[in-house]
C-alpha positions in Angstrom: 50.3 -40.3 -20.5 49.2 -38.5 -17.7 50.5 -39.3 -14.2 47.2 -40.5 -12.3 48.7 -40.5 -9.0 49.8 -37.8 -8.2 51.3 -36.5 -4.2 48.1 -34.4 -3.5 46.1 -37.9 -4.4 48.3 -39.9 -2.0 48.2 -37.4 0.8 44.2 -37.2 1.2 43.8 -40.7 1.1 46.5 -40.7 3.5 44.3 -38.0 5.4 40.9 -40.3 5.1 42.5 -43.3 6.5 44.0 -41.7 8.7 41.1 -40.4 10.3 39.2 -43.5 9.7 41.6 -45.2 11.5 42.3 -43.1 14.2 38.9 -42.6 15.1 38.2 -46.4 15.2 41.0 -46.9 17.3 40.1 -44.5 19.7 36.7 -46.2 20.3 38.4 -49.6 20.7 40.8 -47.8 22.8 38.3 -46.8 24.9 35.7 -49.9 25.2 38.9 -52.7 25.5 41.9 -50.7 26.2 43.7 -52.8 23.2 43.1 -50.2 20.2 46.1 -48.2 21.2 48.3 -49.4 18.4 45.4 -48.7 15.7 45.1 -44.9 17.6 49.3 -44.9 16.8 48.8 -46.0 13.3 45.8 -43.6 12.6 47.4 -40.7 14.1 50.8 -41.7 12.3 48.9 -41.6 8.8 46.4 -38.6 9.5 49.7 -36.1 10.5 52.1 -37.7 7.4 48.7 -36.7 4.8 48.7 -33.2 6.5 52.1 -32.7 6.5 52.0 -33.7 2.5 48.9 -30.9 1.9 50.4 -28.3 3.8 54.0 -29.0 2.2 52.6 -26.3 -0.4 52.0 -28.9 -3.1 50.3 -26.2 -6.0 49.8 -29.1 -9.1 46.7 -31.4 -8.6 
């Protein structure tokens, strides 16, 4: 069997919600001034996925 997930996988969908998060944080950061801790999260998450694709990972 083939391995399905592999780290390339896990580091864009690391990178998607990431920026999903981060970008929805930012909004609620600005309109209520409580969204920072989704902002921390989302950044958190979007710079761990592009650490992973720029770690030189060659096998997808």
């Amino acid at each position: 069997m083939r391995r399905n997930v592999t780290e390339f996988r896990i580091a864009l969908a690391l990178v998607v919600a990431g920026s999903l998060t981060a970008s929805a944080g930012g909004v609620l950061y600005s309109v209520h001034e409580r969204g920072f801790p989704a902002l921390a999260s989302g950044l958190a998450l979007l710079t761990t996925g592009l650490v992973m694709l720029g770690s030189g990972v060659r096998r997808r």
